[in-house]
Each structure stands twice: as structure tokens, then as C-alpha cells.
N, C-alpha and C positions, 0 to 999 in steps of 0.2 A: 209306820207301826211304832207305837208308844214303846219306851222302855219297860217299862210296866207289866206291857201284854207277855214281855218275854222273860219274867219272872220264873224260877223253877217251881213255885206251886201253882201256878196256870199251863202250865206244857202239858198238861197230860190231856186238858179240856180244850187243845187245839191241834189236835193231830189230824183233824182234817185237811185234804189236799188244801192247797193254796190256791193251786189252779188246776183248772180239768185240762183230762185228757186231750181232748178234739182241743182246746187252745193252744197248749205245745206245740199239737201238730199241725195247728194252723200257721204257727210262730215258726217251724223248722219248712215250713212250703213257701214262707214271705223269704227266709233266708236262699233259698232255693231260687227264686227271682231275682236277687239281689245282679242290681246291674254289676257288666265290667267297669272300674274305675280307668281314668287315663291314663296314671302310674300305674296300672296294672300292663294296660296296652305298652307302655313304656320299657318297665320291664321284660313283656315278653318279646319284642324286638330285640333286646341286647342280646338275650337269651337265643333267640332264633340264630345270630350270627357267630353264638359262641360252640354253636352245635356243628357248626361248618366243622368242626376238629375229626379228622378221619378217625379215629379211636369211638366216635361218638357214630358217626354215619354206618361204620362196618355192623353196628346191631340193626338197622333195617337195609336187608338187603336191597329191596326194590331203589330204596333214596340212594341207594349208595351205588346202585349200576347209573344213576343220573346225574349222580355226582362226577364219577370218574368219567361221564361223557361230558361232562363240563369240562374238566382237565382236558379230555383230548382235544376238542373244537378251540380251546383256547389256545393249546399249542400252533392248531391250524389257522388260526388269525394271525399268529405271529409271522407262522412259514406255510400258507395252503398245500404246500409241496411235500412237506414233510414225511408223508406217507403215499408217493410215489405222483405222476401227472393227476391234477384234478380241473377242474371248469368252475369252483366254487371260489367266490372271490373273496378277500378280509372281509369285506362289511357283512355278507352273507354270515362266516363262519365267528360273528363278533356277535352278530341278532341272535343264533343259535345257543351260543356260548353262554349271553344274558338269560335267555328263555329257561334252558334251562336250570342254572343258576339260581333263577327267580322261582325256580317249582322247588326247589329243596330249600328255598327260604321259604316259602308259603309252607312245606311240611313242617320246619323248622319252627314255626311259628303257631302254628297250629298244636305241636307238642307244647312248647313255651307258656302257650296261653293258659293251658289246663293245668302246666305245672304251677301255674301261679296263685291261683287261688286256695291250690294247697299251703303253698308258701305264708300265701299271708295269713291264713290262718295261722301255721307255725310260730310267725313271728310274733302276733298276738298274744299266744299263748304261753311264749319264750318270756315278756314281760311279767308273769307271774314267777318269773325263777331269779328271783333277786338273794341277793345273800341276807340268810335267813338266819337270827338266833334260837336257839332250843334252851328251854331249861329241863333239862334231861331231871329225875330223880335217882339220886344215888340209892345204893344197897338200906342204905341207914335211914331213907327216908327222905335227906335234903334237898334240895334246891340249885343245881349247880347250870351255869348258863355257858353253853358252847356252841359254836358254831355248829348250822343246820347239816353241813356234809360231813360229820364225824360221827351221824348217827347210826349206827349200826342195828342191825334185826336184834329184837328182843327187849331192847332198849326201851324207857319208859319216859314218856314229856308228858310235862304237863301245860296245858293253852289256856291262857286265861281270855277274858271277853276284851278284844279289840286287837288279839295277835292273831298273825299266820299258823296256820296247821304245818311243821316243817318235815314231816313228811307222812308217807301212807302208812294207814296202820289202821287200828282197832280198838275203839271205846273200852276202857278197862273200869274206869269210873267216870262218875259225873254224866249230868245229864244238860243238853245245851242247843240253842238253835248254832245254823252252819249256813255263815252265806258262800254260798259254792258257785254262782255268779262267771269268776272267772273263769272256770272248766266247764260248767255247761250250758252257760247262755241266761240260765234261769234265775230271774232278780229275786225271789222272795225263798226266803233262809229255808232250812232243813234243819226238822229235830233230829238229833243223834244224841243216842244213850247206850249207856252198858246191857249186856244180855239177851241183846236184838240180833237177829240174822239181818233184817233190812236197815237195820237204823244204828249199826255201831261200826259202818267203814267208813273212813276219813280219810279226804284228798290231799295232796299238798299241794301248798299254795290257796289254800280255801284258808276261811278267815272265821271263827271262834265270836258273833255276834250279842250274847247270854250267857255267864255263868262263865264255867271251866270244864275240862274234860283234863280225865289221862288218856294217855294214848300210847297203847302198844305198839313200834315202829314192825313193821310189817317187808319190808324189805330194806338192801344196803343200797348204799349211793350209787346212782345213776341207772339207777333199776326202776325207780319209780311210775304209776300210774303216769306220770306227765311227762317224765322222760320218753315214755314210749308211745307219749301219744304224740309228742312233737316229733319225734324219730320217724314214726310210723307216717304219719302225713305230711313231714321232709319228705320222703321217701319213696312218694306216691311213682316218680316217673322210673324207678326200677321195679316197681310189680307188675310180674305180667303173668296171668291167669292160665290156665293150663289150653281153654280155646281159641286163649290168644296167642300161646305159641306156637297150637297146631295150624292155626292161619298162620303167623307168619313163616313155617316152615311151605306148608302149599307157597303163597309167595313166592318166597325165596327156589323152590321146585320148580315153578311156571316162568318166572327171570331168567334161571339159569337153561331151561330149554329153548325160551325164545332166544336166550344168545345165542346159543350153538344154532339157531335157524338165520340169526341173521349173518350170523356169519360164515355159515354155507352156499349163502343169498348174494355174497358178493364173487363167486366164482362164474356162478348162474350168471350174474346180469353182466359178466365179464364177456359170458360166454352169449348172451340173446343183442351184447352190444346195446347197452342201456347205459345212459353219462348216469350213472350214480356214482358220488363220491364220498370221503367217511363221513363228515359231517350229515350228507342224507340217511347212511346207515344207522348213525348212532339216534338220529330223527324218527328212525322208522322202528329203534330196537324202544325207544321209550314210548311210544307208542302204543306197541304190541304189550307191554310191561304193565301191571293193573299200577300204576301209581297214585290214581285217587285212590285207591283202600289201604296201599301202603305208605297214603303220605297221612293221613288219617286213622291210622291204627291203634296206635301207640293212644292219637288225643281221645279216644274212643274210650279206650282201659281207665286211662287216669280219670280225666271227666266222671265215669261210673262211681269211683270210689270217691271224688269229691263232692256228688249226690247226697251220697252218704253222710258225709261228713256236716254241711248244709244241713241236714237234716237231724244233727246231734247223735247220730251214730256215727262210732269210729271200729272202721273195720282193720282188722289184726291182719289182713290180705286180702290182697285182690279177688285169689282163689274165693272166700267166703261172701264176697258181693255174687259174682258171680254162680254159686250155687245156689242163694237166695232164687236166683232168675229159673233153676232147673230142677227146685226141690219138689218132690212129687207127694211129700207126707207132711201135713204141718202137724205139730202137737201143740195146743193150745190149753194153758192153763184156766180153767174155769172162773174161777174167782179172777176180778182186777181186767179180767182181757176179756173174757166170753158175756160176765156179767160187769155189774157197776162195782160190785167189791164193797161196800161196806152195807152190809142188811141190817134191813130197820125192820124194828118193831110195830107192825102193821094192822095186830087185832087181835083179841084176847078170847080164846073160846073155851068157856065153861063146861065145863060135865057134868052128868044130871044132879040135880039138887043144890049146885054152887050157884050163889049169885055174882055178876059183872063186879059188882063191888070188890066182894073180898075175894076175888082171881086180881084183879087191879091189885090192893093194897099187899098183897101177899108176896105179886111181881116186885112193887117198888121197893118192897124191905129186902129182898132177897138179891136186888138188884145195886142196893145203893150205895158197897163198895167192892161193885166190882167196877174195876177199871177200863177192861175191854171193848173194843166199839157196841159190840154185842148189850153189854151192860148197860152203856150209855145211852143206846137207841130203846128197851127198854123200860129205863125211866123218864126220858123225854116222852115216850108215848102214854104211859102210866098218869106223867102230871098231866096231859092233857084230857085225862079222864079224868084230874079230879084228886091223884094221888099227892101227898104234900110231904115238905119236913115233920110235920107234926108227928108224922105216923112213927117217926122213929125214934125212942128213947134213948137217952145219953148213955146209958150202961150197955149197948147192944155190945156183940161179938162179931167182927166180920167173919168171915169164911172165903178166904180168896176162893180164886176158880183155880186149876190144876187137871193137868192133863192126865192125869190118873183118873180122879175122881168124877173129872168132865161135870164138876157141879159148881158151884158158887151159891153164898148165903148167906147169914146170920144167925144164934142163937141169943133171941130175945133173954131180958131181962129175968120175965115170970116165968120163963122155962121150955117157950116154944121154938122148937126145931126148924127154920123155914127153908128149902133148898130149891133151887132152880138150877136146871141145865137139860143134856141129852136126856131124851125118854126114858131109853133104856138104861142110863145110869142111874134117874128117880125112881122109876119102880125097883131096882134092886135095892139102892138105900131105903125107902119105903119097908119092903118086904125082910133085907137082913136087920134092920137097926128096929122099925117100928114094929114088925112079923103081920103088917098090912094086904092085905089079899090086892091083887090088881084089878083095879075097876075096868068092868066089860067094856066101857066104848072108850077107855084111851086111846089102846092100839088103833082102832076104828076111827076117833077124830086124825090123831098123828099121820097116819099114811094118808088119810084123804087130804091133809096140809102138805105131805110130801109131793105128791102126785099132782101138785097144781105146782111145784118147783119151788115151793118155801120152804123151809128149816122148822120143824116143831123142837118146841123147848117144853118140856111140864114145870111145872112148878106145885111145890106140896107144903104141906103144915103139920108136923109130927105125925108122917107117913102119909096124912092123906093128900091123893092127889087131887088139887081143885081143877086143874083144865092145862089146856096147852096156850104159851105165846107162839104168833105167828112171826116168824119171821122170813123175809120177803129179798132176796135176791135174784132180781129183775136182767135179764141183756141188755145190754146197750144198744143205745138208737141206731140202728143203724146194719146193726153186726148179722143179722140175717142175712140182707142184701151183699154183704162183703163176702159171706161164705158162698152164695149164689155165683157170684165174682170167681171166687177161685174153684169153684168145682167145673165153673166155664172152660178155665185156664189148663181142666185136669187137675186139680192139686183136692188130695183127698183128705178133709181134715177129721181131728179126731179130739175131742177134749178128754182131757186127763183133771180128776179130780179126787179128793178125797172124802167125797159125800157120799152118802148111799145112795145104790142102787136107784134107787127110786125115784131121789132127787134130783139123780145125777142124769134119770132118762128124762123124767119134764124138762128140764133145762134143754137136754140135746137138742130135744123136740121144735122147743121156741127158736133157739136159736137156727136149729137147720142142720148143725154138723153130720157130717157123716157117720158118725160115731164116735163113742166114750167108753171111758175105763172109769170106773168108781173105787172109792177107797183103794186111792193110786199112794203104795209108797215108793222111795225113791226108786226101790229096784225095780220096780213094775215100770218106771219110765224107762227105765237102762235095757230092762228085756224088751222092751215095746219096740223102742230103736230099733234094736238088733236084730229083731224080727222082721221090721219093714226094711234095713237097709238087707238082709240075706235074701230079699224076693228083688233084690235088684232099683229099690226106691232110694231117693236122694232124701232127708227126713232129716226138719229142722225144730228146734224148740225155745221158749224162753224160760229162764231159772234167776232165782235172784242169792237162794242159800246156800249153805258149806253142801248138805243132802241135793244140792241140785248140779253139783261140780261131776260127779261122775256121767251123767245123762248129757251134758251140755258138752265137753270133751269127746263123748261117743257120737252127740249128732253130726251130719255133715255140715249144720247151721247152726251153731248156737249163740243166742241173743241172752247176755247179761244183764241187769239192771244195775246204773254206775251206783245204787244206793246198797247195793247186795255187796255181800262178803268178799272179801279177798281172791278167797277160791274161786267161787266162781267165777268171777272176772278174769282171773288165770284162765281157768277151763275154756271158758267164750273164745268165739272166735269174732265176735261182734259185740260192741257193749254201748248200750243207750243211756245216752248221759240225760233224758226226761227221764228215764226210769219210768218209762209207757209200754207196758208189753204187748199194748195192740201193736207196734212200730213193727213188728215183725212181718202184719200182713203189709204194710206199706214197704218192708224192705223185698218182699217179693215181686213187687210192683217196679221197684229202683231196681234188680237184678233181671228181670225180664226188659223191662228198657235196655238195659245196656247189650243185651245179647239182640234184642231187636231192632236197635240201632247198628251193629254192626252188621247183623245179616242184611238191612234194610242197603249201607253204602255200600254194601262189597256186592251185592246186584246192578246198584246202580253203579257200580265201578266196571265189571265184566261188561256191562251192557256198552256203557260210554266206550271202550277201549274196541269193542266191534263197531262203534258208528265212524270212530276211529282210522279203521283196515280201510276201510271204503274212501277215505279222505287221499290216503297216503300211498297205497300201494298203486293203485292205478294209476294217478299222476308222476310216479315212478316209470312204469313200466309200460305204459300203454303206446309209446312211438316202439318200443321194440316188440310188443306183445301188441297190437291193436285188438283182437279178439278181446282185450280186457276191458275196452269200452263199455260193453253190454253194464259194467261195475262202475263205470264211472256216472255214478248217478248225481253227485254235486257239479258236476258241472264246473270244476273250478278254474280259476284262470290260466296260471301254470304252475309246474312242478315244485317252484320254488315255494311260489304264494300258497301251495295245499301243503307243504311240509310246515311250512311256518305256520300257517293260520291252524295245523291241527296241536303244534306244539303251541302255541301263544293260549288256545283254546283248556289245551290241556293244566297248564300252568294255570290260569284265571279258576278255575272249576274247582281246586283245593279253596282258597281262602273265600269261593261261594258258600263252599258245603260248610267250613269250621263253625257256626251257629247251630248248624243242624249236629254234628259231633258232639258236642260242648254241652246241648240243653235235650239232644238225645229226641227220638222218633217217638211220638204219641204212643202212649201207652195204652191198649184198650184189652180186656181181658177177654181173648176168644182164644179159639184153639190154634194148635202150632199149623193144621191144614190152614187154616183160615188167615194167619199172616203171614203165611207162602204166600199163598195166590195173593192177597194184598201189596205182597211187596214185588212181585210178579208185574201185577198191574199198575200200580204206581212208580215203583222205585227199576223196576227192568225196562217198561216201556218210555217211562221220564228220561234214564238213563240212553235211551235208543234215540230218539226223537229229538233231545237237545243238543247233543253235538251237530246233528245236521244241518239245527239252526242257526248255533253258534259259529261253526269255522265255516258256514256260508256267506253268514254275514262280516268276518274277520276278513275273511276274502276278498271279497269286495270293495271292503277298506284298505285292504296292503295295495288292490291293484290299481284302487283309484290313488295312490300316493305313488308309488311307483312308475305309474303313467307320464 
């Protein structure tokens, strides 16, 4: 991009995206694929062995009763005596001792890996926090240059073109492209100016490419938007979501009663006269133990929110990924997510006795300083009928547009009044300013343009009205089929907008939503909330302005836009650094993953741990119990080689599944019936069926070495 193009009298005629939507999210799906690096593998190895620290194992219980069976078999290598006559010999209780060793490295490692791609993200992002100068402006106006950590709230800097933004804050003046690059991915600059909800919050560590801004500092040191995004995604391996604590309390519930079974189990086989000794028992307590879902738990959590992160959303908690997966109410904002967001000027329709001409040349004067996309779209369509500079003479008057008056215009030279905007704001200027009666088929063109989901504009010429512009806010490719998606899913959506009524139903219509609120203001989304969260709904939304902070704090999901205000981003419990608020139905899609890849291993964990029983108990007890033959369906060689080949089995089966953990169980949107029974049939019967192939064939191989 030329210097040139980034002049401040051409910013206003390039406020068009840079890049569409669907390409972000093309670009956060490639990050999403992004292979494991070797230093990453590297990494997670050291990591895995530094996890061996007891203070680190006592948070999952299930690792940590495998852990402390490692301790005890290793004592029993040293002295097999130790814990009174046993038949198990060093080499035996040394195999044991590695095995399982080797399974709280594999878990170990498995956590390691997932923490790592958080890491290096971190570290990435750590590179933009270099020591920063500020030139703060003093009370009087000057110029004084301090270092960037002595900035405090309120405080006032100003960036010129080719400096760091040193820290977060708020466009106060000046208007400027922003290459923001560093924090979210996205090469191509961001206007930011004063007076904008979307367009005047400033990152630090982003860079000032055009021009200068001042900048309101917005919080004190260490507080910042990047502090707490590196904190937060440092940090990923202590977040644990509230149905990940409730699993791992079940766990930790299920450990501690198979312990008290096994170790009631050794009086029993004291008493049935069964050579088991502790090393077999601690064999057969991990066993019984779900340890693939508690070696995998933990990599399960983290993975979810590094989904996220991949994807240029940074989530504020685990918790808020994880709701994404459970939300039952979406609120979707109309404009920018439902539709395309900028509506064009699509066709000019006269009222009786106007000609095409002068409804065209009427538009384009009345159009040609207003600024707004609206304004723009327009006169772009106006020249293409035909409308020219000529039409407008050097002494006109603009008439900005104003949310009062909801008009924009000009007062010509020779006297003529010309306005454009809302219908119903042109016939009242009309009727109070020219005492204009209202022509019978406005109302009658206008609603039949609302009713097909376009915008009518009138446009008049000292009160009279010559016709309406069309304007034409269309859905997006696609967005039908994605709400068909989530009403599969159960999730009942609802778009929220501030068009009328009428507008507001064509559009539902096209689109498919389940329903809409029109002429939504903030409180209407705050109550809306609160309505579906009191019938017991989980209800998520995205907001980018200061009016969108209290609704985005009430939902149980709220998605920010990192180009939206302060507040918001406060309020959010998730904030999309594309500043794409379709991301939202994609993070529902990333939060159902993550809870269906858990339910998906902890199936196939319960199932594995029963194909399990069958390996280990019989080959235990069946010279003293022979009625237990009818169970001894593997057939295995002996007692020793079925404890080993079920723990060697068990140990290999974690760092099988960590790809599966890591990149998370196919996502299809059907109902929660329906990947029951799929993970029933896939992931319970896989789970049943491959252990028995597994420590069949492990078997085999201990007895053919052992022979």
C-alpha cells in the first residue's frame, strides 16, 4: 500500500473491509491445522518430567494413585520382601515399576503438549512488550517523553506515524490507519479515529502506520489488553471448567472406592489362597482406575481453549469456552453477522408524475456530503445512472446527517431545500417546514421495499417528495444453512436489530432465525437475556460498544469485537481479535467439540477399563477360583504375562489417543441423542473390542520372549 493511499483526506473513501469475513476465518482454520513443531515436542518432554513433582500429580487424582504405585513397586524392586513373603521377583516388580511410570509420563506429556502451544503463543506475543517510550502531553499542552510503564489512566500520548501505541486506551484526537498485526494476526492496517464506538480503541504494542492520534491511556501498568492476554493464555494449564471439575471429582470418587475394593481383595485372596502379591494388587488397582480419561483430562480443557486461541479468539476462561458448547439461546446481531452490513443503493423508485432523472439527480445532491456508507453507496449508484459533479454548484450547503434528524442534504445556491434519509423523518420535514400534504403511495412504495428486506430512504425537493432509494441489505452466503446447523444442535436463535418491524421480519425470514426483536435498544437485549436465562437457557451474544457492556456481562457468552471499546471488552468473556461476529456461531461449534471430545474418551475410557477386568482378574484368581474360567475369555498365557500385557496395554493407549485429545472428535451438528448413541457405537464399542486385541497380542509377545 502506497503512502499516499494512507493520507488523512482519503481515509474516509476506504473504510471498506480489507478482507472479508469467510477469509479470517479461513486464515484462523489454517492456524488451527498448524502442525506440532519438534521444539514444541521438545519442550513438552521436559515439561512432562517436570510434572513428576508430587505437589503437581496430587491435582489429578487418578495419575497420582499410579504414581504412588510406582513408589511402592519400586521400593519392591529394591526389597520384594518388604511388605511381608511374596513369589514376585526384582525383574518382575522393576517391569511393573517402569510401566507404570511410563503411564504418568505419557499423561504427563499429553498435559505438556497442549500446554505448549499456548506457550508459544505467549511467547510471541511477549515480543511485542519491549520498553516502550510515550510522549505523554502535559496539562499545558507539551510534549514530554517517558517511559511507557509510568503511564497511568487518564493520562494523554500522543503516536505519531511509525511509533508503538504504549499502551490501551481511546482515540481522543486525530484520525489514523493501525497496523495491529502483532495481536491479531491481521496484516492489513485498521482506521481508528475519534468519536467512534468501533473505531477509537487502541492496543498496545500495535503500531501508528499514518498520521498521529492522541490517545486516552485507558488502564494503569500491568493491566493492559496484552498483559492479560499473555497471562491468560500462560495460564491455560490452571483453568479448569466447572464439567471438568465435576469429572474429575467422579474420578477421584471411582479411585478412591476401587481402592478400598482392592484392598479388601487382598484379605479375600489371602483367604481363597491365591499367590497374589502387592505389586499384582497395585496392577490390578490401576486397572480398575479410569486412567485413560484421567490421563487425558486435563489435555482435553487446555486443547479447547487453544482452539480458540488458533482461531483469534481469546477466551477470559475456560468456563466461557465451554458454555459456548451448552448455549441454548444465540443472540445474533443483524447487521455485519446475519447480513453483509454495508447496504448499497440498489434502485430508485419514483412516485407518480417523477421522472428517473430528477429522483437520480436529487439523490446525488442530497447525497454528496454525506459521509456514511449509506451516503456513499448512494452516489456510487446515482453516477452510474448518469449523476455527475456538474450537478453541484460551488456555493451549495451541506447538511450533515444526525441522529435527530435522521436526514442528510444540501441547501442549493437558488434556494432549493433538498433532504434525504428515513421516510418518516422526510414527510414530517416535508409537512412541518414546507406544510406539504403526504403523497398517497409513499407509505405504499416504502413498506413494499421494506417487506422484501431493504431499507427505504425518500428523498424530497422543497417538501416534495419525488420517490424512495432502495437500499438492499442482503444475508450472507451461507448463514441460512448455519442457522439450519444450529437449530439441529437445539440452539434457538434470535436476531436482534434496530430496524423496523417489517424489515426486521423479511430479513428473519431469509435468513431462517427462529425469531427477532426489532428496534432493539440496549436494554431490550439486557431484558431479552434475562428472560431466556430465567426459563433456565444458557444465552450468548456479540457486542462491540460502551451500550453493548451491560448485555455482554449479563450473557453467559459474551463475544467482544477487539476493535470495539474498552468496556466491552471488559464486559466480554471472549473477545475476537478479526473482530468477525459471525465467530460466534464457530465458537459454538469449538465449545461442543470440546465437551464431545470429552464425553467421546471418557466412553471410550469406562469401556477400555471393563475389557481390562477380563484380562486381569481371572488370570489372578482362577487356580483358586476355577469357576472364574467361564471369564477367562483371552485365553492368556499366565498370570504374570496378563497383568503386564494389561498394564503395558494400558500405558501405550494414552500417547495413542493424545492426537485425538489435542485436535478434539469431529464435530457434526446433531442432537445430544444422537451423539450418545454415536459415541456408544463408536467410541464404547472401539473402547470394548481394542483392548482385547491389544493385551492379546502384547501377550503373545511377553510369552514368546519369556519362553
Amino acid at each position: 500500500m502506497s503512502p499516499d493511499l494512507l493520507q488523512t483526506d482519503h481515509l474516509q473513501s476506504l473504510r471498506m473491509p480489507f478482507r472479508r469475513a469467510e477469509d479470517r476465518v479461513a486464515a484462523s482454520r489454517a492456524r488451527l491445522a498448524e502442525p506440532y513443531s519438534a521444539e514444541l515436542f521438545l519442550n513438552a518432554a521436559k515439561g512432562s518430567l517436570l510434572k513428576f513433582d508430587p505437589r503437581v500429580q496430587v491435582r489429578n487424582p487418578v495419575m497420582f494413585v499410579v504414581w504412588m504405585g510406582a513408589i511402592v513397586t519400586a521400593a519392591l524392586t529394591i526389597d520384594p520382601q518388604l511388605f511381608g513373603p511374596s513369589d514376585a521377583s526384582i525383574a518382575y516388580n522393576s517391569v511393573v515399576t517402569a510401566i507404570l511410570l511410563l503411564t504418568v509420563l505419557f499423561a504427563n506429556f499429553a498435559e505438556a503438549l497442549a500446554e505448549g502451544r499456548g506457550k508459544a503463543k505467549a511467547a510471541s506475543l511477549r515480543q511485542t512488550q519491549v520498553e516502550l517510550k510515550a510522549n505523554r502531553v502535559s496539562p499545558c499542552g507539551a510534549l514530554e517523553t517517558v517511559p511507557a510503564r509510568v503511564l497511568r489512566k487518564e493520562d494523554v500520548v500522543q503516536v505519531a506515524r511509525g511509533e508503538i501505541i504504549p499502551a490501551d486506551g481511546e482515540v481522543v484526537e486525530g484520525v489514523a490507519y493501525v497496523d495491529e498485526s502483532a495481536i491479531t494476526g491481521e496484516s492489513a492496517p485498521v482506521l481508528k479515529e475519534a468519536g467512534t464506538d468501533m473505531f477509537s480503541s487502541v492496543t498496545a504494542g500495535t503500531t501508528v502506520v499514518s498520521d498521529q492520534l492522541r490517545v486516552r491511556v485507558a488502564v494503569d501498568p500491568g493491566e493492559s489488553f496484552l498483559d492479560r492476554m499473555i497471562h491468560l493464555v500462560e495460564g491455560a494449564e490452571r483453568q479448569k471448567t466447572p464439567n471438568e471439575m465435576a469429572l474429575t471429582a467422579l474420578l477421584a470418587i471411582l479411585t478412591l472406592i476401587f481402592l478400598i475394593v482392592v484392598a479388601a481383595m487382598a484379605p479375600v485372596a489371602e483367604y481363597l489362597q491365591a499367590q497374589l502379591n502387592v505389586a499384582d494388587l497395585i496392577a490390578l488397582l490401576v486397572a480398575l482406575i479410569p486412567t485413560t480419561i484421567g490421563a487425558l483430562l486435563s489435555a482435553i480443557g487446555i486443547a479447547g481453549i487453544d482452539r480458540t486461541v488458533r482461531f483469534n479468539v481469546l477466551a477470559m476462561s475456560g468456563k466461557a469456552v465451554e458454555a459456548a458448547g451448552d448455549v441454548q439461546t444465540l443472540l445474533l446481531d443483524k447487521t455485519g453477522t446475519i447480513t453483509m452490513g454495508n447496504r448499497q443503493a440498489t434502485e430508485f423508485l419514483p412516485l407518480a408524475g417523477v421522472t428517473v432523472n430528477a429522483l437520480v439527480e436529487a439523490a446525488w445532491l442530497a447525497s454528496s456530503f454525506d459521509t456514511t456508507p449509506e451516503g456513499r453507496t448512494v452516489v456510487a449508484c446515482a453516477e452510474k445512472l448518469g449523476a455527475s459533479d456538474e450537478l453541484m454548484p460551488a456555493k451549495a450547503r451541506a447538511v450533515e446527517f444526525t441522529a435527530e434528524t435522521r436526514m442528510s442534504g444540501v441547501d442549493m445556491p437558488d434556494g432549493r431545500v433538498i433532504r434525504k434519509g428515513a421516510v418518516g423523518s422526510v414527510i414530517q420535514h416535508a409537512a412541518m417546514v414546507f406544510h406539504q400534504p403526504e403523497p398517497a403511495d409513499v407509505r405504499a412504495v416504502a413498506n413494499d421495499v421494506a417487506n422484501k428486506g431493504a431499507t427505504p430512504l425518500a428523498v424530497s425537493v422543497d417538501g416534495r417528495i419525488l420517490g424512495v432509494i432502495v437500499l438492499s441489505d442482503v444475508p450472507k452466503l451461507g448463514i441460512r444453512e448455519r442457522i439450519v446447523q444450529l437449530r439441529r444442535m437445539g440452539i434457538r436463535t434470535v436476531m436482534v436489530t434496530g430496524d423496523n418491524p417489517i424489515t426486521a421480519g423479511a430479513i428473519a425470514v431469509q435468513a431462517g432465525v427462529d425469531d427477532f426483536v426489532a428496534e432493539a435498544k440496549p436494554e431490550t437485549k439486557l431484558e431479552l437475556i434475562r428472560r431466556e436465562q430465567a426459563q433456565g437457557r444458557l444465552v450468548a451474544m456479540t457486542g462491540d460498544g460502551t451500550n453493548d457492556a451491560p448485555a455482554l456481562a449479563q450473557a453467559d457468552v459474551g463475544l467482544a469485537m477487539h476493535s470495539g471499546t474498552t468496556a466491552a471488552k471488559e464486559a466480554a468473556n471472549l473477545i475476537d481479535l478479526d473482530s468477525d461476529p459471525t465467530k460466534l456461531i464457530d465458537l459454538v461449534a469449538i465449545g461442543k467439540q470440546m465437551l464431545i471430545t470429552r464425553g467421546a474418551l471418557t466412553t471410550f475410557s469406562i469401556a477400555n477399563d471393563v475389557a481390562k477386568y477380563f484380562a486381569i482378574i481371572p488370570a489372578m484368581f482362577i487356580v483358586a477360583v476355577p469357576g472364574l474360567a467361564v471369564l477367562d475369555v483371552m485365553q492368556l498365557a499366565t498370570p504374570h504375562t496378563a497383568v503386564l500385557s494389561a498394564l503395558i496395554f494400558n500405558a501405550l493407549i494414552i500417547p495413542a489417543l493424545i492426537p485425538l485429545a489435542l485436535r478434539g472428535v469431529r464435530f457434526r451438528p446433531v442432537s445430544a441423542e444422537q451423539t450418545f448413541y454415536r459415541n456408544l457405537l463408536i467410541y464404547g464399542l472401539g473402547g470394548l473390542a481394542t483392548p482385547f486385541v491389544g493385551i492379546k497380542l502384547i501377550d503373545l509377545l511377553l510369552s514368546t520372549v519369556m519362553a
